[in-house]
LUMDREN-983133 format. One line per 4 residues: their letters; for each residue x, z, y of N, C-alpha, C. Coordinates in pm, whole numbers, plus 50000, padded with zeros to 5 digits. Example, Ala and Ser with C-alpha at 12.3 -4.5 7.8 and 13.67 -1.06 7.14 Angstrom:
BEGIN
AS> 51319 50780 49431 51230 50780 49550 51320 50780 49670 | 51285 50708 49775 51367 50714 49894 51290 50787 50003
***
This chain:
BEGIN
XXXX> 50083 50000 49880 50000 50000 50000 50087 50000 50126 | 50026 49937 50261 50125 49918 50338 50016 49951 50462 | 50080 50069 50526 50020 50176 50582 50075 50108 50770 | 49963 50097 50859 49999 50014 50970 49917 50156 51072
XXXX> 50043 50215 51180 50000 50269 51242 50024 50213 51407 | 50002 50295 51525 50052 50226 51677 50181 50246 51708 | 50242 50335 51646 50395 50373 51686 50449 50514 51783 | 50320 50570 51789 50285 50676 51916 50320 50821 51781
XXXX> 50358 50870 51835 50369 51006 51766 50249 51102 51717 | 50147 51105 51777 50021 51137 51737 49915 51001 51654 | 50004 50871 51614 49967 50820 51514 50015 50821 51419 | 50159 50893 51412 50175 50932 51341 50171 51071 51216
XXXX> 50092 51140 51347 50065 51267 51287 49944 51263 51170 | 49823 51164 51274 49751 51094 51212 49709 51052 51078 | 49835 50950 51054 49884 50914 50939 49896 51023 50822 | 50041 51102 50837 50047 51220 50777 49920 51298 50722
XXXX> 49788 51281 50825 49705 51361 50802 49610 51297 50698 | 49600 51143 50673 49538 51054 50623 49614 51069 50488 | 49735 51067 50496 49798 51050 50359 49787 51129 50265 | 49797 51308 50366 49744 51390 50266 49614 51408 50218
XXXX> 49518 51406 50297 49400 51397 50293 49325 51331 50163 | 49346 51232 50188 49364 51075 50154 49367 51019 50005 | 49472 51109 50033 49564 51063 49823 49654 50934 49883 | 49665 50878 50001 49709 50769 49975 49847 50729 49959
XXXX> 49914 50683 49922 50052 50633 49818 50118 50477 49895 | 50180 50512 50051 50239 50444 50030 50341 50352 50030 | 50409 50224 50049 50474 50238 49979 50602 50144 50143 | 50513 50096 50206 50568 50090 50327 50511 50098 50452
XXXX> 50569 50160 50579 50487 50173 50704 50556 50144 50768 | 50492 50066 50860 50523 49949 50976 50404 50008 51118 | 50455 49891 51216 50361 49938 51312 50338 49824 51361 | 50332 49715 51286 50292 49614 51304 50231 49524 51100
XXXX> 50077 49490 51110 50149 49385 50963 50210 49317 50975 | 50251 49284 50830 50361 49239 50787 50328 49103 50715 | 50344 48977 50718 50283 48903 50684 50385 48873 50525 | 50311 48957 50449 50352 48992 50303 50245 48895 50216
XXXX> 50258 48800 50152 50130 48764 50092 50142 48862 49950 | 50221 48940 49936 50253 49009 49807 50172 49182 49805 | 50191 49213 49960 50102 49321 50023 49958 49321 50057 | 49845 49324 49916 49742 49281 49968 49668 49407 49992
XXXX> 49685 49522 49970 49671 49646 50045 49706 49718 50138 | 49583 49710 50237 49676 49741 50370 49611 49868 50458 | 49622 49963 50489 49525 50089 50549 49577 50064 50718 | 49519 50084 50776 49548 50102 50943 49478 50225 50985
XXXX> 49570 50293 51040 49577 50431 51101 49464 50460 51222 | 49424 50484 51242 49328 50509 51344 49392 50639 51432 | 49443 50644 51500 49489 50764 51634 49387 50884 51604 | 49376 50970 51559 49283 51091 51584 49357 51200 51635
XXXX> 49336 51171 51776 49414 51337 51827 49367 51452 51757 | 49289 51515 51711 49249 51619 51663 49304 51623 51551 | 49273 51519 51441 49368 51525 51344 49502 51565 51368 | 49568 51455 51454 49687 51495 51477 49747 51601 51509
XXXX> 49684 51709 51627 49706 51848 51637 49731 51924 51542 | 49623 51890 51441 49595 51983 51363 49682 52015 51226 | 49749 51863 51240 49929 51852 51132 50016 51901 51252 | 50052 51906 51376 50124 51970 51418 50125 52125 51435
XXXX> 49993 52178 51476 50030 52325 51441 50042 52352 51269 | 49961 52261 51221 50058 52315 51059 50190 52345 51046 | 50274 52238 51073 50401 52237 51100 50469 52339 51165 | 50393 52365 51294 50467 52464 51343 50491 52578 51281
XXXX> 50346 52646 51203 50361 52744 51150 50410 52761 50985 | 50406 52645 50950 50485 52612 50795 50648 52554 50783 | 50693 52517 50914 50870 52493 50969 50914 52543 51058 | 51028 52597 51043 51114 52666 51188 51157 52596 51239
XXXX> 51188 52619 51355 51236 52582 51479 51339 52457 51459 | 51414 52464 51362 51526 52345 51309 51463 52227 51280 | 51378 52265 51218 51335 52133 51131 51212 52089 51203 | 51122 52160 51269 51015 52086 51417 51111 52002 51455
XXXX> 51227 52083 51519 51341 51969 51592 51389 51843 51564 | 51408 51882 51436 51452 51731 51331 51351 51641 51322 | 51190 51665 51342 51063 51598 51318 51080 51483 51445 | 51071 51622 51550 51081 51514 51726 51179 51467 51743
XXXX> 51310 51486 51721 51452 51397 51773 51430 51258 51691 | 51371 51285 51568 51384 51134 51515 51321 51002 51546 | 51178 51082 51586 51112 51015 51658 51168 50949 51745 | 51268 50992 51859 51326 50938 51949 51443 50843 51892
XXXX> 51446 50867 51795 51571 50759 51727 51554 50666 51720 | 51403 50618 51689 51375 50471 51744 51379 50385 51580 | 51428 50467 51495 51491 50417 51399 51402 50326 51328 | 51418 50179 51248 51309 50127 51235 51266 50176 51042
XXXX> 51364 50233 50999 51349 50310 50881 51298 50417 50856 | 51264 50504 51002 51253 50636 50975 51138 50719 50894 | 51028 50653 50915 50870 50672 50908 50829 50771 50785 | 50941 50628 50632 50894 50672 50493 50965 50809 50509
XXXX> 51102 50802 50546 51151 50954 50507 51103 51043 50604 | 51071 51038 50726 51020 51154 50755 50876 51221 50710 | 50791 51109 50668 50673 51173 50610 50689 51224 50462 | 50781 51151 50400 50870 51282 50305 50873 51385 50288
XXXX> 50918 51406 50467 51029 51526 50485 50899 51638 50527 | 50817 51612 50583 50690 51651 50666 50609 51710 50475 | 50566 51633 50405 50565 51645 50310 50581 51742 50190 | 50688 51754 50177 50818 51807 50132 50777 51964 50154
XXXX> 50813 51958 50327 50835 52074 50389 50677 52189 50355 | 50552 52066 50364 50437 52182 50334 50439 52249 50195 | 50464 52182 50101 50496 52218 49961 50608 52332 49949 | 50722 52312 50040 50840 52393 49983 50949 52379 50078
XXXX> 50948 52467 50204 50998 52445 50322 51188 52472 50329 | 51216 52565 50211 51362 52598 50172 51362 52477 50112 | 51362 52339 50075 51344 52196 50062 51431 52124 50161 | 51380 52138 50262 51459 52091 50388 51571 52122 50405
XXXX> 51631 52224 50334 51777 52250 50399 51851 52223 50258 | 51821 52114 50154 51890 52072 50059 51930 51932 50061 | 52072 51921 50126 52106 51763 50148 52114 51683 50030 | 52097 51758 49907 52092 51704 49765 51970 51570 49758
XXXX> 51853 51613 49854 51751 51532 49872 51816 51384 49950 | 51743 51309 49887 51856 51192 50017 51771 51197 50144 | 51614 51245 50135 51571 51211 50269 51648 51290 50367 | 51610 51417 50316 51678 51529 50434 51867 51439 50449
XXXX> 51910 51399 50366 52092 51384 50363 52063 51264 50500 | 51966 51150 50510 51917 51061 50606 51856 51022 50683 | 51814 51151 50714 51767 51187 50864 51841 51281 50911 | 51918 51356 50879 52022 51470 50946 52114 51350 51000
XXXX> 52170 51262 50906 52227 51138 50950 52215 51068 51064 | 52091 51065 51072 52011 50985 51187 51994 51048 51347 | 51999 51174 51280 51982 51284 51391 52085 51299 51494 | 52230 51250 51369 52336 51248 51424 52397 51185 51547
XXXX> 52338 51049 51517 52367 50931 51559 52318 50971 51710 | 52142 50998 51694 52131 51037 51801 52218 51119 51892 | 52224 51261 51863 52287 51349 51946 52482 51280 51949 | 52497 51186 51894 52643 51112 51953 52606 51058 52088
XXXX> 52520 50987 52053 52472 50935 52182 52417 50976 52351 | 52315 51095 52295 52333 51187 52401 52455 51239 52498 | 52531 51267 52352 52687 51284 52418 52735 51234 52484 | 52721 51097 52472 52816 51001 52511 52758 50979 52643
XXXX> 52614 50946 52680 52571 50986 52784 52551 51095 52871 | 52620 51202 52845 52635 51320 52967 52777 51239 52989 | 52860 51180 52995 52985 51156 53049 52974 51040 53138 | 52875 50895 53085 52866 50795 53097 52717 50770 53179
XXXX> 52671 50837 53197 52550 50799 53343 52609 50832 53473 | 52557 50696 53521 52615 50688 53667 52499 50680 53787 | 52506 50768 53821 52440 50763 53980 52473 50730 54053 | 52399 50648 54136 52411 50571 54281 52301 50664 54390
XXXX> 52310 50685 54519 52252 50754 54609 52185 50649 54707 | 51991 50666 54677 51962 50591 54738 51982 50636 54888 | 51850 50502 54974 51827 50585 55115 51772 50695 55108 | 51696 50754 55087 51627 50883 55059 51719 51002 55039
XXXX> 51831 50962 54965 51890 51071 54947 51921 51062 54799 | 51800 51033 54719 51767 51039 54565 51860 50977 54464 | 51915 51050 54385 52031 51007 54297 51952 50862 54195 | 52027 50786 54135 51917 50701 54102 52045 50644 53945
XXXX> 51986 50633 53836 52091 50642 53748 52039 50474 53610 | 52019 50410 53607 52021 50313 53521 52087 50317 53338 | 51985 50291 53253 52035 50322 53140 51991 50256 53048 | 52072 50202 52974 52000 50113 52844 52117 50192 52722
XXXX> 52012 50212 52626 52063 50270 52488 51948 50227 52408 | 52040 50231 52265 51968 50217 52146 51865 50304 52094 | 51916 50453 52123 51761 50558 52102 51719 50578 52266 | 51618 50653 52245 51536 50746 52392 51628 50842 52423
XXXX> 51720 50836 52504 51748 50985 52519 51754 51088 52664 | 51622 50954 52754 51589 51001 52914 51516 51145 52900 | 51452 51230 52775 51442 51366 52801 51580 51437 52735 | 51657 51380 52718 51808 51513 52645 51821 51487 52820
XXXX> 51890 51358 52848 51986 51342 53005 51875 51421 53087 | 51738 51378 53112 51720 51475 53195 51670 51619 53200 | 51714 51649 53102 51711 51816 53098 51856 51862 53112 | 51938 51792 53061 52106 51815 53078 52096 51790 53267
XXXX> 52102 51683 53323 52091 51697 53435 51973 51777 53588 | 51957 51876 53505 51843 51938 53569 51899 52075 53555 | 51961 52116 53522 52072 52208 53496 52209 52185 53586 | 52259 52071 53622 52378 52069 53657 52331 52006 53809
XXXX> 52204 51954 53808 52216 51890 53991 52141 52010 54051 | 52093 52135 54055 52008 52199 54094 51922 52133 54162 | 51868 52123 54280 51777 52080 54327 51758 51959 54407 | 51869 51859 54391 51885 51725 54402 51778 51644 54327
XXXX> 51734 51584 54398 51643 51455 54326 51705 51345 54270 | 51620 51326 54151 51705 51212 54092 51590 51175 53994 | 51634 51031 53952 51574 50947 53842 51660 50883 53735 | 51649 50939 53644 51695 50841 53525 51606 50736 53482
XXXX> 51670 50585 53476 51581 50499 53446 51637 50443 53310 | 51515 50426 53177 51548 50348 53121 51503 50234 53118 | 51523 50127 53112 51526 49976 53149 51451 49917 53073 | 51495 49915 52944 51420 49842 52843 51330 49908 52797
XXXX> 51315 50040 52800 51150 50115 52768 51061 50142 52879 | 51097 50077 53002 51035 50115 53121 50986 50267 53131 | 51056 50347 53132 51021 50473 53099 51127 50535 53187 | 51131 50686 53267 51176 50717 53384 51166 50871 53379
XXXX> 51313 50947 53356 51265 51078 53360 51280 51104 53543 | 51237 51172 53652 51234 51218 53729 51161 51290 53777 | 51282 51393 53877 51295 51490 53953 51293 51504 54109 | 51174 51541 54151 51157 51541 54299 51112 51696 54338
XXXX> 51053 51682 54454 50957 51803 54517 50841 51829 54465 | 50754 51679 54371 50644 51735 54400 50625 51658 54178 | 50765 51631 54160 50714 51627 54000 50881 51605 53943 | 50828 51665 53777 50956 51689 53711 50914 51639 53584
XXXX> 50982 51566 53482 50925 51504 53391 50951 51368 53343 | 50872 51280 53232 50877 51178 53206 50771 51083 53261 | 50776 50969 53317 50669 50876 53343 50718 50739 53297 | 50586 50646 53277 50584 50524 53257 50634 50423 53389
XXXX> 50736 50329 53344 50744 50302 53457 50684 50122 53415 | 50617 50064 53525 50582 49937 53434 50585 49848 53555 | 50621 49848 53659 50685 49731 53751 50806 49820 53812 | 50894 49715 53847 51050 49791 53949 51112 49681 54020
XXXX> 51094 49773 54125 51198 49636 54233 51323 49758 54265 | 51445 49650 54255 51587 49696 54253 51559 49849 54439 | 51611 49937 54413 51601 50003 54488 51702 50021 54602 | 51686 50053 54748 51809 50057 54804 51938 50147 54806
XXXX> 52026 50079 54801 52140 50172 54784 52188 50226 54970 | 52232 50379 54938 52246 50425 55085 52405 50337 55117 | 52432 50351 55243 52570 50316 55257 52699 50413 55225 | 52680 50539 55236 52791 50632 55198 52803 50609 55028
XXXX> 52725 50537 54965 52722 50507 54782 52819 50379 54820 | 52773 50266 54874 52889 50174 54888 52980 50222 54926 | 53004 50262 54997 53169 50352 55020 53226 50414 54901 | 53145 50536 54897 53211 50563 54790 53222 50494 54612
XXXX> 53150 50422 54612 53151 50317 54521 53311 50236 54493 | 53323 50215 54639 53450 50147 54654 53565 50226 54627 | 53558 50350 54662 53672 50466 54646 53706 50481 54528 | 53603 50503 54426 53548 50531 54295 53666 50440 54221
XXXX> 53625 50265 54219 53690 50179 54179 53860 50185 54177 | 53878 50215 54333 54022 50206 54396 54076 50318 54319 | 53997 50431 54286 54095 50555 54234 54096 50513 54047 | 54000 50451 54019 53979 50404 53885 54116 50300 53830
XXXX> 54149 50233 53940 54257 50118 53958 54406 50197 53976 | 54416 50290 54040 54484 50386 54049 54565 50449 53929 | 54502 50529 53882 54528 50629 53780 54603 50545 53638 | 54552 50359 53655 54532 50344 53529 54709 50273 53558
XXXX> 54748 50298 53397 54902 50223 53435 54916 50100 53316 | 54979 50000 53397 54930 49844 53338 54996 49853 53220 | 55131 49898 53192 55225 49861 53089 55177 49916 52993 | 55054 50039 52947 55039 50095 52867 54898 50104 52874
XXXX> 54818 49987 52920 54711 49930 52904 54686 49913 52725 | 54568 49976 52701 54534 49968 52536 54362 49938 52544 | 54333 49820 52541 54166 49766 52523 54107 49835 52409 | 54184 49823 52304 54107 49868 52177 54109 50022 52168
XXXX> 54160 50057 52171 54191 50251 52200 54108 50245 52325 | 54092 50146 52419 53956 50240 52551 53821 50203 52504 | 53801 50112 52446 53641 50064 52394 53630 50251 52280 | 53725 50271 52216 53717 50388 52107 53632 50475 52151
XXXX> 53686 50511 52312 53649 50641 52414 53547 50558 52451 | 53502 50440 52493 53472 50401 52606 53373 50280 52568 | 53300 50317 52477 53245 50159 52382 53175 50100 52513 | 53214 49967 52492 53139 49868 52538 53001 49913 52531
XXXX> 52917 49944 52485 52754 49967 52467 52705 50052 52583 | 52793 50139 52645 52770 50202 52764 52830 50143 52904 | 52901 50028 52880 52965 50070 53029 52856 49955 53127 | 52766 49889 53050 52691 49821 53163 52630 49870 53299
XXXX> 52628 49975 53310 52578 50046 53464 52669 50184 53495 | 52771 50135 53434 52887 50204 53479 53031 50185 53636 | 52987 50237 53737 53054 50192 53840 53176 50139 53868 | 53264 50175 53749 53405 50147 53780 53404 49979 53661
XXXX> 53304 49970 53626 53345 49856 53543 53219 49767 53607 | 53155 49796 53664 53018 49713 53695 53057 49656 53839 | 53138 49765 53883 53218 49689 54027 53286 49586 53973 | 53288 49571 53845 53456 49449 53843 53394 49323 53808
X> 53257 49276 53782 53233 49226 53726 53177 49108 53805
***
């Protein structure tokens, strides 16, 4: 059976709730069909918030704090595998919750995996987001990555700018964590015109570069050892390399 939900997290709870419910068995989930002529069983998920609640406070009160965590980060992983093993793991966990912490299982061994990947990435972005200062004042930061990770950055940066405004944008999910006076949070973002940059950002933009050009010494220039630190996958809205370009 080939189980078709919207891709939203409360269709997926949904799901979960259908499956147990259900009896149903199966055997791949997509969030789109699949034009299988071999798949002639096909269930589509219907969104029931209530349902869905109602597998999340299960969860809450049948998993600790670790493994809720492991439920939502994966989600954000984007991963296009994740679905079967986490409803596994969701699974699993109502039956026999000391389950989850046995990497002997391959699901749990591949989503801790996955989890990983994520929080590399996070990482890699507290070093590698770059702010530009609009007119307003408002820090303004551009980001394309492979998972979601505009609520880790902006909770990491909500901590370290105190009460500076700012927006993290991600690009390709049109999606926008920001921080002002009068809201803090995630929003949809679904039109954008390039925003203005103040002039003290061009300046120091330029400084940025010049000290970047600086520091670096030619004879012991190593490309492959800086992509290591420095992968290519991040430096597209990165100032010292986006100036050069």
């Amino acid at each position: 059976m080939q189980v078709v939900y919207d891709g939203r997290f409360e269709g997926f709870l949904t799901l979960v709730y259908d499956v147990y419910y259900k009896k149903l068995k199966p055997i791949n989930i997509s969030k789109t069909k699949e034009n299988n002529l071999f798949i002639a069983d096909i269930y589509e998920v219907v969104t029931d918030e209530n349902n869905a609640n109602k597998v999340l406070e299960a969860i809450k009160k049948s998993f600790n704090k670790e493994h809720l965590n492991l439920i939502l980060n994966i989600f954000l992983c984007e991963n296009e595998e994740f679905e079967m093993l986490l409803l596994q793991y969701i699974i699993t966990g109502f039956k026999d919750k000391y389950e989850l912490n046995n990497i002997n299982n391959p699901f749990v061994f591949k989503l801790q995996r996955i989890q990983k990947e994520l929080f590399y990435t996070v990482h890699k972005m507290y070093g590698f987001t770059r702010f530009v200062e609009l007119d307003d004042g408002t820090l303004y930061a551009k980001i394309e990555t492979k998972h979601n990770v505009v609520y880790f950055l902006g909770k990491h940066f909500f901590k370290r700018l105190n009460n500076q405004k700012y927006i993290i944008h991600d690009i390709n999910r049109k999606i926008a964590f920001i921080k002002n006076d009068e809201y803090l949070g995630i929003q949809n973002i679904s039109s954008f015109e390039e925003p203005n940059i103040s002039e003290n950002e061009v300046h120091f933009a330029k400084l940025w570069c010049e000290f970047f050009d600086a520091v670096s010494i030619e004879s012991r220039e190593n490309k492959k050892c800086q992509q290591n630190f420095m992968p290519l996958l991040f430096r597209t809205y990165m100032t010292e390399f986006n100036q050069k370009s």
